[in-house]
N, C-alpha and C positions, 0 to 999 in steps of 0.2 A: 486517432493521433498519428502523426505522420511520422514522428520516432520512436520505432520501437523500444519501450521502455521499462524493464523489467523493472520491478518494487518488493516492496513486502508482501506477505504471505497473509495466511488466514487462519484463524484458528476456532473451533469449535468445541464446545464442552456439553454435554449433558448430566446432570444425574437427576436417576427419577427415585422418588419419593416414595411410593407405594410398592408393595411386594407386586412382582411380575404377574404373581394373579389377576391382580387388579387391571392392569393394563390387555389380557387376556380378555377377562369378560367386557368391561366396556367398550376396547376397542377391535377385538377379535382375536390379537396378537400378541404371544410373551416378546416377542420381536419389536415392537412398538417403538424402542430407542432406538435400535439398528437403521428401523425405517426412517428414524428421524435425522440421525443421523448421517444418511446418504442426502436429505435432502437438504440439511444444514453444509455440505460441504460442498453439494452442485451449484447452491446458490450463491459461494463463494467460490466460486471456478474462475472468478475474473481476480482474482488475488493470487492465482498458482498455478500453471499450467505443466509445470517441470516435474513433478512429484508429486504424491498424495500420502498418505500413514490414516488407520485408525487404530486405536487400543482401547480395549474393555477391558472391566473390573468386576468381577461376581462376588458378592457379598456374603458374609456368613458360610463359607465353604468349609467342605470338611478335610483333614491333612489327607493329603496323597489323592485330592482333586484340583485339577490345574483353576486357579481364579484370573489368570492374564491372559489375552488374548492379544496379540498384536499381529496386524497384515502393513505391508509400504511396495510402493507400486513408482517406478519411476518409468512405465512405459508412457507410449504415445498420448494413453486418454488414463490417464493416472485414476480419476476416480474411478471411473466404470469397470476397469481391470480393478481396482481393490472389491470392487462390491460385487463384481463376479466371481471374484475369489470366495467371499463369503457365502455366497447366496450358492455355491457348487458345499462348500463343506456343509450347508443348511441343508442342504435340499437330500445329501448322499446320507445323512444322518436317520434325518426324517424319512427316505426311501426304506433303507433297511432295517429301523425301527418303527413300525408302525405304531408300537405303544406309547410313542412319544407325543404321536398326534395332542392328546385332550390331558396330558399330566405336564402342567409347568414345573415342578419339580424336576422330573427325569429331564425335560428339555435341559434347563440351568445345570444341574448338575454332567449333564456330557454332551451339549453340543457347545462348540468355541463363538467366540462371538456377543454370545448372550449373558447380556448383565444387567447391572445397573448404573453404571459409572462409564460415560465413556470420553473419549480423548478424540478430536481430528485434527487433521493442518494441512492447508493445501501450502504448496511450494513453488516460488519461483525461485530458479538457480543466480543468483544475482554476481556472486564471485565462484571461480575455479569450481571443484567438482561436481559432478551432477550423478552421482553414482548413488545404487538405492539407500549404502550406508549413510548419507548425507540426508536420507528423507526422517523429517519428522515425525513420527515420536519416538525421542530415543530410550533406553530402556537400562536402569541399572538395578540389574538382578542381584538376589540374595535368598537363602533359604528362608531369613526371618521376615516374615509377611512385612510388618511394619519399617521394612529398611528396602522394600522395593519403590520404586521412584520412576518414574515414567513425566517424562518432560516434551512437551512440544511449547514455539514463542514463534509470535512474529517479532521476529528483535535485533538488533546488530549493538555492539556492544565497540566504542572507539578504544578501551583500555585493556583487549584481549591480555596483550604482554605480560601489564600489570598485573592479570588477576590467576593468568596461567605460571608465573612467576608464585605469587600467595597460596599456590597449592602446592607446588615444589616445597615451599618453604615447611609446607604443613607435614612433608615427608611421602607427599604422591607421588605418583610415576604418571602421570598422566598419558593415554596413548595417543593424542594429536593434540595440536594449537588451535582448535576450531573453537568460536565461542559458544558453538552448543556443548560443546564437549566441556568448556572451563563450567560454564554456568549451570550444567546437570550434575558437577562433579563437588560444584561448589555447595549447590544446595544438599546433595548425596552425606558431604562431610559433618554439615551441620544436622543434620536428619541422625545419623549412624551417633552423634555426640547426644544429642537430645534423646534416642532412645535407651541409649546406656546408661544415661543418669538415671532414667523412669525405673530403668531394671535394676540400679544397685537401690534404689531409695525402695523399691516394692520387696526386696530380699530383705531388706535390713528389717521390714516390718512381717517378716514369715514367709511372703508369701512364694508359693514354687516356681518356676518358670511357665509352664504350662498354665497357672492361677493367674502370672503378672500378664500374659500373652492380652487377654478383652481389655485390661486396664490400661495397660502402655496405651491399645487403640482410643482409648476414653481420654485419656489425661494430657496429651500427645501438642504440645502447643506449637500447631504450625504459624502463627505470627510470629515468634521466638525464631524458630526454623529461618522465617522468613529474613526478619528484619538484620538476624545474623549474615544469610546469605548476600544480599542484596547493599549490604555495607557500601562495599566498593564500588558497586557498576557504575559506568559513565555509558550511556546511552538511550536509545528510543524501543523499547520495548512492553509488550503484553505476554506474560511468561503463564503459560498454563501448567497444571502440573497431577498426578492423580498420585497418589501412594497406596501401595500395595493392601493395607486393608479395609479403605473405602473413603478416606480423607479426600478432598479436592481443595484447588485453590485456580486464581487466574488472577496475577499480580501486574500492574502498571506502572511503565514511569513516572516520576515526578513531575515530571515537564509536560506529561499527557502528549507527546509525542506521538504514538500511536495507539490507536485506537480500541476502546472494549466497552460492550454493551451484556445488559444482563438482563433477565427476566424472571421472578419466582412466584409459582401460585403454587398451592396444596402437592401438584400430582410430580413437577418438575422445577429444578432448575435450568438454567440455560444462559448460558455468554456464550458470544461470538462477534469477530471483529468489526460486524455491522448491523445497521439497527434494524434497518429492513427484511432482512433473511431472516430473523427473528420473527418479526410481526409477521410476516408469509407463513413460515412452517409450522407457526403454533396458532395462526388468525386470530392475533393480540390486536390492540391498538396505539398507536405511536407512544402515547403518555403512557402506557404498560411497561412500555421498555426502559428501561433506565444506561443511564449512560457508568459507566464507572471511575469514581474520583480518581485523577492523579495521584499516585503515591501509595494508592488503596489497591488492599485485595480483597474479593470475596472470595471467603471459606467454605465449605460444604464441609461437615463432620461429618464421618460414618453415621450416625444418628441423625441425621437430616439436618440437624440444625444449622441454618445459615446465617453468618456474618460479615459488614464490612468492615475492616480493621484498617487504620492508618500504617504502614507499614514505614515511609520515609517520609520527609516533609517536604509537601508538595513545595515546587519551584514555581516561578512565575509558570505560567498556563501558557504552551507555545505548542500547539495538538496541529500535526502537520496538515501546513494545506493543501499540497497535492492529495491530498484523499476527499477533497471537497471539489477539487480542479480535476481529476483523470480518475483516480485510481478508486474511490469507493461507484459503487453501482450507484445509477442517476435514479431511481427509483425511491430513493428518500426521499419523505416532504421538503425538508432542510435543502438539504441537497440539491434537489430537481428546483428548486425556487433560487438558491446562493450560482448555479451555473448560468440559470437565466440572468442575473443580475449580471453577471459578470460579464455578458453578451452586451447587453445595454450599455453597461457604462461605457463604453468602447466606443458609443457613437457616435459622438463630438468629434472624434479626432478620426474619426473614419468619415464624418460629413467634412471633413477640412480637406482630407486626402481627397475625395470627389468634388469641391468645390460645389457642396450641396445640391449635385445635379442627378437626383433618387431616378430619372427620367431614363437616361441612360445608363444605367448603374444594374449588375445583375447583381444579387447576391447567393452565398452559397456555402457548403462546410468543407471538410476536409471526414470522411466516413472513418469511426461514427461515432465518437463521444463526446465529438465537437458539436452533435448535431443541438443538443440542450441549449448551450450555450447561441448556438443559431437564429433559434428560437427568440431568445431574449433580444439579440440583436435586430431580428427584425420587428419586435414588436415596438424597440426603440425607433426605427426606420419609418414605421407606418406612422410612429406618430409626427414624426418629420413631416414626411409627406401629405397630411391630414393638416397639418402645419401652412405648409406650403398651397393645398387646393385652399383654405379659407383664406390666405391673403390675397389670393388669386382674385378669390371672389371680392372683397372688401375692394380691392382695388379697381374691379372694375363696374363695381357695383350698377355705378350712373349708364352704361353702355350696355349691359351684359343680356347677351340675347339668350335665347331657348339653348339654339345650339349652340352659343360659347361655354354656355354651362355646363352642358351635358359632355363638352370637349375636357374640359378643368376636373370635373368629375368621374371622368371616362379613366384616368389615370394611376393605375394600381404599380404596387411593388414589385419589381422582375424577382421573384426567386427561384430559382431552378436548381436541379442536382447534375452539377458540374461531374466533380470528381468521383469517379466509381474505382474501388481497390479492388482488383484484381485478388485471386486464390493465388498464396503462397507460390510467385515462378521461380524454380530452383534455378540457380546458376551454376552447369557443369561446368564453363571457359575461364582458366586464370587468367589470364590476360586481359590486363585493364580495358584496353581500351575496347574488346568485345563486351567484357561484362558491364560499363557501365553503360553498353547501350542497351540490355537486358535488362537492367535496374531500372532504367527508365520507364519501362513497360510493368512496372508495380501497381502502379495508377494509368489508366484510362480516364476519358474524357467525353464529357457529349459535345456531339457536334452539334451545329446549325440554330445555336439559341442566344449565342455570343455575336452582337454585328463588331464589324470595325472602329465604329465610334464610342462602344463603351469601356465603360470600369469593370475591372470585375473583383467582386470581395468577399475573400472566399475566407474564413476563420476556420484556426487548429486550436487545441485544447494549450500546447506550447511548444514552444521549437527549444529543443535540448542541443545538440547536436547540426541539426540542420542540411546531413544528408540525403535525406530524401525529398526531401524540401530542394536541393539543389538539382539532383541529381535523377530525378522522376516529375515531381508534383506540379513547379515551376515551366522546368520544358514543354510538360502535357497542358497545363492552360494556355500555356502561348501560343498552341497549336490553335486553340480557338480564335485565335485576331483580335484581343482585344486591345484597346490603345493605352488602358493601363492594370496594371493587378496590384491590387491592396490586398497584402496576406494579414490576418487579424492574428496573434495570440492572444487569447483569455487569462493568460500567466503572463506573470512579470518576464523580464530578462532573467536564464537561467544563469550565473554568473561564477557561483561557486559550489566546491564537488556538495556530495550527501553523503553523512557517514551511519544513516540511522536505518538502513535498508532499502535506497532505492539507489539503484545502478548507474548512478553518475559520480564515480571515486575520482576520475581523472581529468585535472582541470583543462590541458591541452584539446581535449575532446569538446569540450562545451563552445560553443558559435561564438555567443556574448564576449569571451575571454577571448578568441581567437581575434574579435572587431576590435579591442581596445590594443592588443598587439601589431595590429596595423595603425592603427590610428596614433601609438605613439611611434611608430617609426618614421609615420609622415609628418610628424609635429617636431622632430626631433628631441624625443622626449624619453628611446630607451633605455636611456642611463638608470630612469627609475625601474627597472629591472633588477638590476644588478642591486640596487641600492635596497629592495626590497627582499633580493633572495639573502643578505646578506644580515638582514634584521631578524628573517628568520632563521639562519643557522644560531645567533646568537642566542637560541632564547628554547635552543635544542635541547639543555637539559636545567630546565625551569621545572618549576611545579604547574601542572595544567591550568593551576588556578592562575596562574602569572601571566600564561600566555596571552598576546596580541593577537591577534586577524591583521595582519600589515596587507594581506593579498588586495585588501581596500582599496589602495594605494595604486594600485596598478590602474583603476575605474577613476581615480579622483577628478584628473582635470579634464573629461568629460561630461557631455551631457546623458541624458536618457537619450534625445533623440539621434546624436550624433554616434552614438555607440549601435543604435537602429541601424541607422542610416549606412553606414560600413557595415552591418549584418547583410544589407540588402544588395549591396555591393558586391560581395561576399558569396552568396548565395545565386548572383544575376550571370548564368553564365554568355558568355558573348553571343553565342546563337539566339540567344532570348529577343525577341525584337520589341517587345509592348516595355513599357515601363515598370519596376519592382519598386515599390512600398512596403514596408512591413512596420507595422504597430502593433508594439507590446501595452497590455493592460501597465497600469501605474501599480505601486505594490501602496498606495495610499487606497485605492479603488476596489484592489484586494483586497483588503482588510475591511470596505465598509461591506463587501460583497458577501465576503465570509467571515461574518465576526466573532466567531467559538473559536475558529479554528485562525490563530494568529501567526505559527509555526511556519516563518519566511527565510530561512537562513540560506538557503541556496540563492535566494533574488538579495538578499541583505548583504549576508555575512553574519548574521548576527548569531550564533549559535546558542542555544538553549541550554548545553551542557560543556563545561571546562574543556573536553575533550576536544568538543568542537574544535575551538582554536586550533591545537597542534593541528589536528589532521588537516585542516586546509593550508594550515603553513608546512607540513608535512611535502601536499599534495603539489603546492609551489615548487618547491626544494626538485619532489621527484623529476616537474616540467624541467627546470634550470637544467638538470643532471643528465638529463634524456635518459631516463630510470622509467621503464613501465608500469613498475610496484604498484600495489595498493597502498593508499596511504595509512592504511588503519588496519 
């Protein structure tokens, strides 16, 4: 993808079912989760690069042995520093106690790390700090086992205010506005209520503190917990969560916004943000994994027992499609097949741009997640062409010699790898106009496979933003001489921000909105600016539920392609000599490409959740105001 685009995170849960033993003798190791663990969070490293966390849970412990373990890691290679973290206090444990070797007992009971329950979340820093206290899992201690609460989510939440306000009210002091911190503190309060009750109703029937301690962990109703905490959220999240003495849960928005999969046989449970990582690290099969309902959590009881429970009611089903378009690994069946699609359907209007001339036409990606999508497009391509040799032939049926056939048939598809990305070149020079010609040198290019006469059509997964697309990508294919360049997006027009975890809060930044701001100044049309920022101050202290999307308004008396068509403008700088095209996928096309996943609000406006609204009328207000805020 050619703009870098940081998103949502990942999250990881395991607990296993069988006492440590068991996992000793059949597979060699009381470490067995640990292991699995590292490989359940490597395999989501394309979800988090910023940070990493894992937390474990030891079960059945005895007072005055520690049962939590937490490591977070916001260096360079986030995982590999947490599990070298572990694998050094493992290893220093096991050096100077050799008696630990063959007794899982003594292992559990004093080396850290090792449990049964454990927690991961890889992290991308999407807004302000990236400091290790910001890394997930965070941790709300307490001496009474039952009231510790260890939280990691991939999740953004549009009604922080609101719900850091609801804890005030509650008589908190809460120490920051962050929404991991409202929503850990949130669930914390309903947890601490639910266990007080367990313990005034087990006293009133005899029994001693120390007697009610196994029973509160027994009776202990996290759906209660849950569907209390969860009242108010307005946003896209998968909330994992473990408690201190052996409970788990991994709860979903209503909307299925973002994404959670699970999986349980005899030895283990298992969720994690994707479905494939899953079927890789446990060598399940696709129909083993289950996806989990909207609105639903599953539960893991200290007693193993597992449940799905309805927690909120589900909302129409809007499960984001940039994790079918970028951000989930191409390696799902679903998946690796919805990218291809989406390549294909694109071909119609990429044969219009070439005036169906496949002859001189190179095609090509943008490295490397476009590369799927590539795939599909040229399989669309070949069938053109395959198209075009048989009319060749009908046509000249009555004439057609050895060698004119053999000339019609001699004709294959150009695809070559154009664009090569360059490793990370740092820019030491502030000064614009050196650094951006450093920028430019992001992407490289091959030579000598581009002639003068052709097309060249190269596809990116979408253009957000559209700097480096101006400012690198474009330059560098021009360098090859072609006489036109058709950039593909697989995504619709990005149009409006994201308030659910992926790092497009600010609408001035987005291309799409930047083209429709020139287009009504050449149409004489931006009165409706003014007219729109002014619909949304109005409606600034509404109920969520009342609010409008006016920002629509600004898009209305345009087309799709004219709104293109000024992207390309936009993006075409004047040294560019070849001609710039660029086609965006339809979000009609999307949607037949990707049909689970229907979640388009940023190509729409259409938002899934109340919240929605404000924050893009928010996000307007802040452009009007020349305000850098976040909207949400």
């Amino acid at each position: 993808m050619s703009d870098a685009l940081k998103h949502e995170c990942g999250i990881a849960q395991i607990r296993l079912l069988k006492p440590l033993e068991y996992y000793k003798e059949k597979y060699g190791t009381a470490f067995y989760g640990v292991n699995k663990m590292y490989l359940m969070m490597e395999k989501q490293h394309n979800r988090g690069q910023d940070g990493a966390g894992f937390a474990s849970i030891k079960l059945n412990t005895q007072p005055g042995d520690r049962y939590i373990s937490r490591v977070r890691s916001n260096a360079a290679q986030p995982i590999q520093d947490i599990f070298a973290q572990i694998n050094f206090r493992i290893n220093e444990e096991m050096k100077e106690h050799p008696e630990y070797a063959n007794d899982v007992a003594l292992q559990k009971k004093n080396i850290p790390y090792i449990g049964e329950v454990f927690l991961g979340h890889v992290r991308y820093g999407t807004f302000g700090k990236n400091s290790v206290e910001s890394v997930h899992p965070f941790l709300r201690q307490n001496n009474w086992m039952h009231r510790n609460l260890i939280v990691a989510g991939n999740f953004n939440m549009t009604n922080v205010h609101q719900l850091f306000n609801n804890l005030v009210e509650l008589g908190q002091h809460p120490k920051e506005k962050a929404d991991t911190v409202t929503v850990m503190e949130k669930i914390g309060h309903f947890l601490d209520d639910e266990v007080e009750k367990l313990y005034k109703k087990l006293k009133k029937q005899g029994f001693s503190k120390v007697e009610a301690s196994p029973m509160i962990a027994e009776q202990l109703n996290v759906t209660k917990i849950l569907k209390k905490s969860s009242k108010n959220w307005d946003g896209g999240y998968a909330m994992a969560g473990l408690l201190g003495h052996g409970d788990s849960f991994v709860l979903r928005d209503p909307a299925g916004i973002r994404p959670a999969y699970y999986y349980k046989d005899d030895e283990v449970v298992v969720v994690a943000s994707e479905r494939p990582v899953i079927q890789t690290v446990f060598n399940v099969n696709f129909e083993d994994v289950q996806e989990l309902p909207p609105g639903h959590a599953i539960i893991t009881k200290k007693s193993g027992e597992v449940r799905i429970k309805k927690i909120l009611e589900p909302l129409e089903r809007k499960a984001c499609s940039f994790e079918r378009i970028y951000f989930s690994r191409g390696s799902d069946a679903e998946i690796y097949q919805e990218r291809k699609n989406l390549g294909k359907f694109l071909m119609p209007e990429v044969l219009k741009a070439i005036n169906h001339d496949t002859i001189n036409t190179v095609f090509s990606f943008i490295p490397n997640t476009a590369e799927t999508s590539f795939y599909g497009m040229v399989e669309a391509a070949q069938d053109e062409l395959n198209k075009q040799k048989n009319e060749a032939i009908l046509a000249e049926k009555e004439t057609l010699t050895d060698e004119r056939l053999q000339e019609i048939l001699a004709h294959r598809l150009r695809t070559e790898k154009i664009a090569i990305k360059d490793a990370k070149l740092r820019t030491f020079i502030t000064e614009d106009s050196s650094r951006d010609d450093l920028v430019a040198h992001v992407y490289d290019v091959t030579y000598g496979v581009v002639k003068p006469q052709d097309n060249l059509v190269i596809i990116d997964d979408s253009i957000v933003r559209g700097t480096t697309l101006k400012k690198s990508i474009i330059k560098m294919l021009d360098r090859t001489n072609p006489k036109k360049i058709v950039v593909v997006s697989s995504a619709p027009q990005i149009r409006y921000p994201d308030c659910y975890g992926i790092d497009m809060a600010r609408l001035e930044n987005l291309v799409a909105f930047q083209a429709a701001l020139e287009l009504l100044k050449e149409n004489g049309k931006y009165d409706i600016v003014e007219e729109v920022y002014e619909k949304c101050k109005k409606q600034v202290d509404l109920e969520d539920r009342e609010v409008q999307n006016f920002v629509k308004e600004i898009y209305d008396p345009f087309t799709d392609e004219q709104i293109s068509d000024k992207i390309a403008e936009l993006l075409s700088e004047e040294s560019v000599k070849a001609e710039v095209k660029i086609i965006y996928q339809t979000v009609e096309n999307l949607h037949k490409a990707c049909p689970h996943n229907l979640g388009d609000w940023y190509f729409t406006g259409n938002y899934p959740t109340f919240g929605g609204n404000r924050v893009v009328n928010r996000a307007f207000m802040n452009f009007y105001e020349g305000k850098t805020d976040r909207a949400y």
